[in-house]
Each structure stands twice: as C-alpha cells, then as structure tokens.
Gaussian input, Z-matrix of N, CA and C with variables (Angstrom, degrees):
# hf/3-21g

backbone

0 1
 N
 C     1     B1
 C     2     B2     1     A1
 N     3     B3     2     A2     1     D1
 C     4     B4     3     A3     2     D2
 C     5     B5     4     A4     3     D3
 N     6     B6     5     A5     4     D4
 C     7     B7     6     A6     5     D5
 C     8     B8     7     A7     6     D6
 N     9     B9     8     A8     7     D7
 C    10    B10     9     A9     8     D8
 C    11    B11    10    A10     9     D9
 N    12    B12    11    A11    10    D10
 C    13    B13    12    A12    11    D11
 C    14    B14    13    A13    12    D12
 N    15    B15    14    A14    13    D13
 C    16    B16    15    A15    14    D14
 C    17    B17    16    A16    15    D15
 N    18    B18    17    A17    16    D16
 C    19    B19    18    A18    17    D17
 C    20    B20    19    A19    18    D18
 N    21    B21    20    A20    19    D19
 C    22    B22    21    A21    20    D20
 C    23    B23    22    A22    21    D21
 N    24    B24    23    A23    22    D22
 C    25    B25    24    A24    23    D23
 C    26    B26    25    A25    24    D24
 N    27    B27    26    A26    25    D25
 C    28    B28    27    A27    26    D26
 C    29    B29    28    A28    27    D27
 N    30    B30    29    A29    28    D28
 C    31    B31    30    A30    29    D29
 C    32    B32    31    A31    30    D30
 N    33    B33    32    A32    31    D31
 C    34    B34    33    A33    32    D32
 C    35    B35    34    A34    33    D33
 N    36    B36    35    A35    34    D34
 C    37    B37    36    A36    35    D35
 C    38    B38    37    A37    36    D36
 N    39    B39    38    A38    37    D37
 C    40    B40    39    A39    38    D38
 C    41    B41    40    A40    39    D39
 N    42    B42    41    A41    40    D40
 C    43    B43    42    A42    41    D41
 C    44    B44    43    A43    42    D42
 N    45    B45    44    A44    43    D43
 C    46    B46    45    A45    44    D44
 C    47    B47    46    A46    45    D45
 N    48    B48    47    A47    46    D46
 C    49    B49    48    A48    47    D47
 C    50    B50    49    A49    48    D48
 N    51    B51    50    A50    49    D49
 C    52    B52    51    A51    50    D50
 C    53    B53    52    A52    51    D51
 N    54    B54    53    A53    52    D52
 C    55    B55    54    A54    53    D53
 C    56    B56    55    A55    54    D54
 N    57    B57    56    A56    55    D55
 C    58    B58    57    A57    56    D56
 C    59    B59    58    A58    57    D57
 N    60    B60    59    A59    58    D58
 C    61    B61    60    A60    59    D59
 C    62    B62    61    A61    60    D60
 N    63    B63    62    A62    61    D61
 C    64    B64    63    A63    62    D62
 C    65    B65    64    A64    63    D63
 N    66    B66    65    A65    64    D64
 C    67    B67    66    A66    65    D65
 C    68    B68    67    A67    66    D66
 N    69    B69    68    A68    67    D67
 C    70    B70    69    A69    68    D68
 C    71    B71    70    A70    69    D69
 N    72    B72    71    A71    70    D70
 C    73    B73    72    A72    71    D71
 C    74    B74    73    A73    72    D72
 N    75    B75    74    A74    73    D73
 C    76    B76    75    A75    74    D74
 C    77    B77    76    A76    75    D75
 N    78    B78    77    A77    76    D76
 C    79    B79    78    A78    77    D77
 C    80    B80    79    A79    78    D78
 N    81    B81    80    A80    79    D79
 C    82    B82    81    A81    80    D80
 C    83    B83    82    A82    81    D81
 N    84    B84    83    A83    82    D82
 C    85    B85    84    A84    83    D83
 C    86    B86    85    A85    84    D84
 N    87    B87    86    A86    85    D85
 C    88    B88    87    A87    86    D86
 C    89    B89    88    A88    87    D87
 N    90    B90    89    A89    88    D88
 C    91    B91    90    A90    89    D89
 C    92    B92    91    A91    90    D90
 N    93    B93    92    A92    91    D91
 C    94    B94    93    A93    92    D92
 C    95    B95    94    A94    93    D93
 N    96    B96    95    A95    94    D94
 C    97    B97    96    A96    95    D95
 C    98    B98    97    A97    96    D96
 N    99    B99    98    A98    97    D97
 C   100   B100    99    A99    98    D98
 C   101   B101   100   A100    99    D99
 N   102   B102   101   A101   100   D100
 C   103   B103   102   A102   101   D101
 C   104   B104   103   A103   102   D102
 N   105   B105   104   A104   103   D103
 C   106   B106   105   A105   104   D104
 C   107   B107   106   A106   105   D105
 N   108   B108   107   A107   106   D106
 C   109   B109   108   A108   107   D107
 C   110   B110   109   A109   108   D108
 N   111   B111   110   A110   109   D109
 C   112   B112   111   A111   110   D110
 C   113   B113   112   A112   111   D111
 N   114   B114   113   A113   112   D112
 C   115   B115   114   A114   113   D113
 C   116   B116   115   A115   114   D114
 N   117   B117   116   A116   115   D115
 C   118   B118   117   A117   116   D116
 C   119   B119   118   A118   117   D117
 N   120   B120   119   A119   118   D118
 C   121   B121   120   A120   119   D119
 C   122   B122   121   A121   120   D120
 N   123   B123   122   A122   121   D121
 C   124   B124   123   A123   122   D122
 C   125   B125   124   A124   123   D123
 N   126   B126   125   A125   124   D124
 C   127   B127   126   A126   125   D125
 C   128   B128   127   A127   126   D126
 N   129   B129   128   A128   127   D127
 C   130   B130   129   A129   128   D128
 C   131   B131   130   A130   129   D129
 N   132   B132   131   A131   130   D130
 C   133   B133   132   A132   131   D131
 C   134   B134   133   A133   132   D132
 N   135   B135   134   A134   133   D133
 C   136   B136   135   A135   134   D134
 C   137   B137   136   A136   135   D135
 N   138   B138   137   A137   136   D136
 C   139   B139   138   A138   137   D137
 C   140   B140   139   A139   138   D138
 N   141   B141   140   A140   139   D139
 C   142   B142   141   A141   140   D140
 C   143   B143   142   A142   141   D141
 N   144   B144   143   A143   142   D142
 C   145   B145   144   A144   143   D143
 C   146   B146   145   A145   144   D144
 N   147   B147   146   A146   145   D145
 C   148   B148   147   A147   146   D146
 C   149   B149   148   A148   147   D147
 N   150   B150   149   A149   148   D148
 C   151   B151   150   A150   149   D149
 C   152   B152   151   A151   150   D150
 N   153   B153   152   A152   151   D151
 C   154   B154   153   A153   152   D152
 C   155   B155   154   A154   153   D153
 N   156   B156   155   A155   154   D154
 C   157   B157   156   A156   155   D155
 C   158   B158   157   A157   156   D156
 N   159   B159   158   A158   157   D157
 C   160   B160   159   A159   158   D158
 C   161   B161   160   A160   159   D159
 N   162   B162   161   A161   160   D160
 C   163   B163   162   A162   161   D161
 C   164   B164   163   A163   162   D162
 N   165   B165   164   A164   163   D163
 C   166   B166   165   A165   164   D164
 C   167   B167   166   A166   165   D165
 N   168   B168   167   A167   166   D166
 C   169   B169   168   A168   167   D167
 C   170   B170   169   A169   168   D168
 N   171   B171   170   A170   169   D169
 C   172   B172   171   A171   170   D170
 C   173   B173   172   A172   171   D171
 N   174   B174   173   A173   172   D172
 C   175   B175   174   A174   173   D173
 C   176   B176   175   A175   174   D174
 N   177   B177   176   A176   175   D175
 C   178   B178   177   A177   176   D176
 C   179   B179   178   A178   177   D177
 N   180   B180   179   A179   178   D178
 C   181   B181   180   A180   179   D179
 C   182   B182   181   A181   180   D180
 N   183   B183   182   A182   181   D181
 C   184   B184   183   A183   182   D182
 C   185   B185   184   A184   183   D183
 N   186   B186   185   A185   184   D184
 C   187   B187   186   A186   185   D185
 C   188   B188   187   A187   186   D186
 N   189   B189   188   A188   187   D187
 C   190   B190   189   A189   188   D188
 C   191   B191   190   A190   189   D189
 N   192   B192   191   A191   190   D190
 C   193   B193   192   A192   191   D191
 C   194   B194   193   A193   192   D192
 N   195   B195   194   A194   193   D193
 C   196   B196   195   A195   194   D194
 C   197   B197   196   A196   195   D195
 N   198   B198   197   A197   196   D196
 C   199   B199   198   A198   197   D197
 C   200   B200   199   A199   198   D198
 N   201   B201   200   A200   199   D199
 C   202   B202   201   A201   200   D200
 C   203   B203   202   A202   201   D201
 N   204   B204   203   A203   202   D202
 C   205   B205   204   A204   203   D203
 C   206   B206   205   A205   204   D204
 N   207   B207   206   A206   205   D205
 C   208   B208   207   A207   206   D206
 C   209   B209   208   A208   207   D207
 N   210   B210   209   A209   208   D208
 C   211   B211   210   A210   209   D209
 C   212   B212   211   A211   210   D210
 N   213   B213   212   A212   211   D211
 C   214   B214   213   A213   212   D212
 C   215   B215   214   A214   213   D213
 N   216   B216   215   A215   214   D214
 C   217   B217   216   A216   215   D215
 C   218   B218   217   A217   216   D216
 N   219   B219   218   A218   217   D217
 C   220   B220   219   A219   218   D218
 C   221   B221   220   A220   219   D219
 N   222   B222   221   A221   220   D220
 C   223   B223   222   A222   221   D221
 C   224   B224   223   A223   222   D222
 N   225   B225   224   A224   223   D223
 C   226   B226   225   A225   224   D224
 C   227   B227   226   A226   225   D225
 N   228   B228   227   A227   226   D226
 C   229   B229   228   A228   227   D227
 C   230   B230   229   A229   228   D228

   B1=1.4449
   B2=1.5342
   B3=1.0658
   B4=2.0189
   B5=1.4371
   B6=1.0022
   B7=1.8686
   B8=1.8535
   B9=1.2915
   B10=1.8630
   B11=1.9925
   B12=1.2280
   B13=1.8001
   B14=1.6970
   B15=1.1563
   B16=1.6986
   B17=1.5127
   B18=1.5106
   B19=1.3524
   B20=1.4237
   B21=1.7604
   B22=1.0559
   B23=1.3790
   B24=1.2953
   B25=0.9553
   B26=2.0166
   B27=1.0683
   B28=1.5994
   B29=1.2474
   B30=1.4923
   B31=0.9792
   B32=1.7189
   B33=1.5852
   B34=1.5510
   B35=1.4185
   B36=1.3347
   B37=1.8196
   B38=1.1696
   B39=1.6272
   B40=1.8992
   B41=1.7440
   B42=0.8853
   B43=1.7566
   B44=1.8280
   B45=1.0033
   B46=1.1345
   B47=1.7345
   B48=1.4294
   B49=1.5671
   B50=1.5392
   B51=1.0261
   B52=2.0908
   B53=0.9775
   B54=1.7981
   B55=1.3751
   B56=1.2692
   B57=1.5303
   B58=1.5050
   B59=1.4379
   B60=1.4587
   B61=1.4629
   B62=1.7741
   B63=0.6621
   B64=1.8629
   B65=1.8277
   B66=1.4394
   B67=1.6555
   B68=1.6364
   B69=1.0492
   B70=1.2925
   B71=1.5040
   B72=1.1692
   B73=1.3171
   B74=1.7138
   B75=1.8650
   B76=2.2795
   B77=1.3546
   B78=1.2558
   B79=1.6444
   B80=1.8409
   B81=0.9182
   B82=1.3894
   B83=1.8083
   B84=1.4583
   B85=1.6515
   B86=1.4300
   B87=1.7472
   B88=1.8991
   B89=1.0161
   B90=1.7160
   B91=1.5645
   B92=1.5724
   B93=1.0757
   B94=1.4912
   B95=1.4166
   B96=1.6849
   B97=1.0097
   B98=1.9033
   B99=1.1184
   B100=1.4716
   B101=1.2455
   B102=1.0347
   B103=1.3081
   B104=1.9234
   B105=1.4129
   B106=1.8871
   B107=1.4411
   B108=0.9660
   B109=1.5925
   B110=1.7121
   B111=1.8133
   B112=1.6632
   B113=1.2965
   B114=1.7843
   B115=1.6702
   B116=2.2148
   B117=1.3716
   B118=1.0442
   B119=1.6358
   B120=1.2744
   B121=1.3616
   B122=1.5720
   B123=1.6390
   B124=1.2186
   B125=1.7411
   B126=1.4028
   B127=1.5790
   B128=1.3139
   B129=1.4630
   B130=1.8619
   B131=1.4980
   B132=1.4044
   B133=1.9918
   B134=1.7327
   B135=1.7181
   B136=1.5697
   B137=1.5440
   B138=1.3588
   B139=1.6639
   B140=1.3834
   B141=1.1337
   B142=1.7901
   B143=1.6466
   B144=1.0928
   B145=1.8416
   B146=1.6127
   B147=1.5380
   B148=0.9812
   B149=1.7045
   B150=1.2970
   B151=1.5866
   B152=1.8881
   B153=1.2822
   B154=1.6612
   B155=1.8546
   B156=1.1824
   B157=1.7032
   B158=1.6781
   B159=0.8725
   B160=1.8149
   B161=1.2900
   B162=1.7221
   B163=1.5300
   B164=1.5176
   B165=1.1588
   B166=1.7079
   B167=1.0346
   B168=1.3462
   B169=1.4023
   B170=1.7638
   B171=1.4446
   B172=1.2128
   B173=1.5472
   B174=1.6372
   B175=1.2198
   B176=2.0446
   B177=1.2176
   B178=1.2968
   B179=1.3543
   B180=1.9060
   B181=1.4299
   B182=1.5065
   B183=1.1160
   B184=1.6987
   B185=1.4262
   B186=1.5948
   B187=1.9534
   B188=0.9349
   B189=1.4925
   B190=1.2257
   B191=1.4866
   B192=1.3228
   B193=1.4475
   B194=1.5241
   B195=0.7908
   B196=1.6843
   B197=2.1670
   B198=1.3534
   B199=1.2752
   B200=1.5708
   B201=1.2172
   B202=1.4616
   B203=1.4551
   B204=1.2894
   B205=1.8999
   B206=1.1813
   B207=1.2485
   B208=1.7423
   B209=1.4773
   B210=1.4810
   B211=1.5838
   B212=1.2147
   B213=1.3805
   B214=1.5424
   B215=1.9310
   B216=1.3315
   B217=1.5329
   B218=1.7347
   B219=1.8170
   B220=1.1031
   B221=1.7485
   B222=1.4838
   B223=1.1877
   B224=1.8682
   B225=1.0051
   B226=1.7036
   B227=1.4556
   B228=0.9450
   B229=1.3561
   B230=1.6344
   A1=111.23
   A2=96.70
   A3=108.77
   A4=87.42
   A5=164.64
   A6=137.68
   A7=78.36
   A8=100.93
   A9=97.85
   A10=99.09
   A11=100.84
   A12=97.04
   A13=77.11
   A14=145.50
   A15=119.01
   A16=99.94
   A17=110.24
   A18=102.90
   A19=90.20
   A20=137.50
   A21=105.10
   A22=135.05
   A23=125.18
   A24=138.77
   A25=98.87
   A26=112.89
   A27=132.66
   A28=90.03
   A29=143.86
   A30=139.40
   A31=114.76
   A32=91.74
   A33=96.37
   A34=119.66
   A35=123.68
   A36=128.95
   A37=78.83
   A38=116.94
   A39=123.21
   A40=94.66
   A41=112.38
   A42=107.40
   A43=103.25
   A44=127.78
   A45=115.35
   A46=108.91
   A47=101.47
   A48=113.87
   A49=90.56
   A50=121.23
   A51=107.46
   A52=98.26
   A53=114.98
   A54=104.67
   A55=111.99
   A56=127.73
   A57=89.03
   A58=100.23
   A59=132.95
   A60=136.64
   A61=86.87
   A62=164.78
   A63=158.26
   A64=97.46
   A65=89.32
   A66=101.74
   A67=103.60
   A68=120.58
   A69=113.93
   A70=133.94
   A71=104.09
   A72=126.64
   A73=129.15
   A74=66.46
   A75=74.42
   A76=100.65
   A77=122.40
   A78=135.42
   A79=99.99
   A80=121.80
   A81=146.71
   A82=91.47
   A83=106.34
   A84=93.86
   A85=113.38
   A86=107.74
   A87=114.88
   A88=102.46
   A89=116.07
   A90=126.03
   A91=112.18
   A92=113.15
   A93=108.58
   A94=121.43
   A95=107.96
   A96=116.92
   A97=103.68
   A98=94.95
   A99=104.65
   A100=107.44
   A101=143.35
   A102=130.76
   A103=116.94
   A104=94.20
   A105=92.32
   A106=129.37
   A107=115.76
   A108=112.23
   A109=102.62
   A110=108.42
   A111=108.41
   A112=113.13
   A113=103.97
   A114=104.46
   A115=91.75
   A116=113.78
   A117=93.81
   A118=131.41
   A119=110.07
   A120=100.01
   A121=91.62
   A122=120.27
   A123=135.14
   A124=110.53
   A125=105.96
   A126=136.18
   A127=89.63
   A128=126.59
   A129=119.36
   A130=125.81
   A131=101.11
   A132=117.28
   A133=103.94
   A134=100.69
   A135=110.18
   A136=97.78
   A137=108.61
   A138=121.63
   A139=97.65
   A140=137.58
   A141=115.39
   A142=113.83
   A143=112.11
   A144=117.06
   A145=85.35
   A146=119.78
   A147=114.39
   A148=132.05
   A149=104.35
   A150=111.65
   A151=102.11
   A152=86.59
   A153=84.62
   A154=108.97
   A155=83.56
   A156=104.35
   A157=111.45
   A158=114.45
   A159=108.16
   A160=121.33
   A161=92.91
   A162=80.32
   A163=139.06
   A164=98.98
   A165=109.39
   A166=107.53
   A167=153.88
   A168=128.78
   A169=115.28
   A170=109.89
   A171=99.01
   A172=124.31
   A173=125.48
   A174=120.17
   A175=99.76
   A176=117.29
   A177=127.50
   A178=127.33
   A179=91.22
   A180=102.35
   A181=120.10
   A182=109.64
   A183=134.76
   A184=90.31
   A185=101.52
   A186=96.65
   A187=109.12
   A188=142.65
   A189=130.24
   A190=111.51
   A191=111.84
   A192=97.74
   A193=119.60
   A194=117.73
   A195=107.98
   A196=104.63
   A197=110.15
   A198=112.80
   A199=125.73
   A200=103.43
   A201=116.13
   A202=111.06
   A203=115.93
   A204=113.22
   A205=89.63
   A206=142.32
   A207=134.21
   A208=103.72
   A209=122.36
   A210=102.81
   A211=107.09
   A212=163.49
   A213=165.53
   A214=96.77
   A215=103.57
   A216=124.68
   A217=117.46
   A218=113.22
   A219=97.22
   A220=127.90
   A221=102.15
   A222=122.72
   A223=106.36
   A224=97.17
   A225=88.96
   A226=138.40
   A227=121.08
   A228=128.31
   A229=103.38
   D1=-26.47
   D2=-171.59
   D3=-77.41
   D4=26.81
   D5=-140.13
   D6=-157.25
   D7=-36.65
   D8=-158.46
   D9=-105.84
   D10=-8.91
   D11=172.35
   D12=-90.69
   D13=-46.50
   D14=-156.46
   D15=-56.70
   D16=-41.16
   D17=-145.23
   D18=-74.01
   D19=-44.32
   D20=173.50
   D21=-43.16
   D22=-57.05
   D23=-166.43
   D24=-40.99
   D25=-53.57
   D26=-171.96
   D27=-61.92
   D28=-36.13
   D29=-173.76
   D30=-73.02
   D31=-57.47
   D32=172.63
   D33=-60.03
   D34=10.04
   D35=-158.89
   D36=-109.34
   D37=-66.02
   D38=-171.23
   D39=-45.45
   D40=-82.09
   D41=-158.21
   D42=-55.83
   D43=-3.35
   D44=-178.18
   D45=-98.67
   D46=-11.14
   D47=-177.55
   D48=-92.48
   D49=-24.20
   D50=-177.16
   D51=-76.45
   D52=-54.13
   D53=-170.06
   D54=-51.17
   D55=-46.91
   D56=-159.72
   D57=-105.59
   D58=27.92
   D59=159.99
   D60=-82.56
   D61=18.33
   D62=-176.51
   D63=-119.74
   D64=-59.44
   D65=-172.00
   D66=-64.14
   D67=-56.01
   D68=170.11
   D69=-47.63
   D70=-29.19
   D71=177.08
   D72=-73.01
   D73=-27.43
   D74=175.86
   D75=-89.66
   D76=-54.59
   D77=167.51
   D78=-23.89
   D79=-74.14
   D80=-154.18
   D81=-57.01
   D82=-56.63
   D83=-171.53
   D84=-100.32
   D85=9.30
   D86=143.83
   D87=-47.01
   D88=-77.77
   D89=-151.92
   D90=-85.75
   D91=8.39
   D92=168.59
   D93=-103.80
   D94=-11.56
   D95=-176.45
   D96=-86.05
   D97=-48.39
   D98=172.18
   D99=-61.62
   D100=-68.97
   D101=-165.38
   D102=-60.10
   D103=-39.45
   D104=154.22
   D105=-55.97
   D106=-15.37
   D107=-173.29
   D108=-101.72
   D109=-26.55
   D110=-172.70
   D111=-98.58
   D112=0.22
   D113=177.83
   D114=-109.91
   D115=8.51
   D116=-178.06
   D117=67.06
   D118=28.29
   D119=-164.08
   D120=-80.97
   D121=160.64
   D122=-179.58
   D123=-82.55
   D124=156.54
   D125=-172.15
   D126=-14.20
   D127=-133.21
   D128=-144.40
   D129=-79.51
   D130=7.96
   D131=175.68
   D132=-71.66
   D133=-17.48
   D134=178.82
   D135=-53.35
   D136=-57.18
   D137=-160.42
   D138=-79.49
   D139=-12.92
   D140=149.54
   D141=-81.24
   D142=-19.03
   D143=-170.62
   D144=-68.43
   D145=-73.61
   D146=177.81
   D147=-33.18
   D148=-62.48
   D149=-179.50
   D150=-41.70
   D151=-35.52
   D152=-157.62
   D153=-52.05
   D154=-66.66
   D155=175.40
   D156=-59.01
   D157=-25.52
   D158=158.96
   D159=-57.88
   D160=-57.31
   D161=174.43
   D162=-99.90
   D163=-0.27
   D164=158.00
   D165=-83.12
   D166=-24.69
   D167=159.03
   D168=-63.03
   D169=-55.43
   D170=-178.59
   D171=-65.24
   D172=-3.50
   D173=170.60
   D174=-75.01
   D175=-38.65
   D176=-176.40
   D177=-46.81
   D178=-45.39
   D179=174.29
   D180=-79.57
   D181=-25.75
   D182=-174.85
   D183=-54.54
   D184=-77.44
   D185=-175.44
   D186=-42.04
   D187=-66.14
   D188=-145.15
   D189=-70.52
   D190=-44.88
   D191=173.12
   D192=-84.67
   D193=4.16
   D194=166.99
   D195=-87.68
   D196=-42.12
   D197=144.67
   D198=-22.89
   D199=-66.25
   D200=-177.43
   D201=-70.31
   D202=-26.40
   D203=-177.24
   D204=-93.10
   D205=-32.13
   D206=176.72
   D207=-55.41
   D208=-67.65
   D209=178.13
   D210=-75.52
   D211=0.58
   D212=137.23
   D213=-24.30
   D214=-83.23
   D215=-171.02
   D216=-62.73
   D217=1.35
   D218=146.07
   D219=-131.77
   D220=60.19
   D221=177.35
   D222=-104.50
   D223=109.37
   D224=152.26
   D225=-54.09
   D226=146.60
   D227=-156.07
   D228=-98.43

C-alpha cells in the first residue's frame, strides 16, 4: 500500500512541475518579450533575451510548484 501512495504522490509532484514549467513559460516569453522591445535590444539577441527569460521563469515556476505538491501530497485527507 506504501509503494502506490509514493507513486501518487510522485505523480502529483510530476504534473505539478509541468504545470508550472508551462505557466512559467508563458509568463516568461510575456515578459521577455516586453522587456526586449523596452530595453531595445538589437535584431536576433531579441531571440536569446527572450529564450532566456522563458526558460528561467519556467524552471522557477516548475520548482515551486512541484515544491508545493510535495508538501500538498503528504497531508492526509
């Protein structure tokens, strides 16, 4: 019985790391996009400014909510 609450739990950690690797990810190439165009960066350094902040936000958001479903998933109900 112990073997199949982990795996949920591991389960609820995985989907809680997409979710917020997704959410972060849209956030991330909002504000990277914006902030490339108001800091002016030049022709295709845009598309690393951007990349950058996509994916450092969505690694950011990822932890935290997979964080957050880790202590979530060991609460009793």
């Amino acid at each position: 019985m112990a073997a199949r609450s982990n795996n949920n739990c591991l389960a609820q950690v995985g989907a809680g790391v997409a979710v917020g690797g997704a959410l972060g990810g849209a956030v991330g190439a909002c504000y990277g996009t914006f902030e490339a165009f108001r800091h002016r960066i030049p022709g295709l350094l845009k598309i690393r400014y951007v990349g950058r902040a996509t994916v450092s936000t969505a690694v950011a958001f990822g932890l935290f909510m997979g964080a957050g479903s880790l202590i979530h998933s060991g609460r009793s109900n």
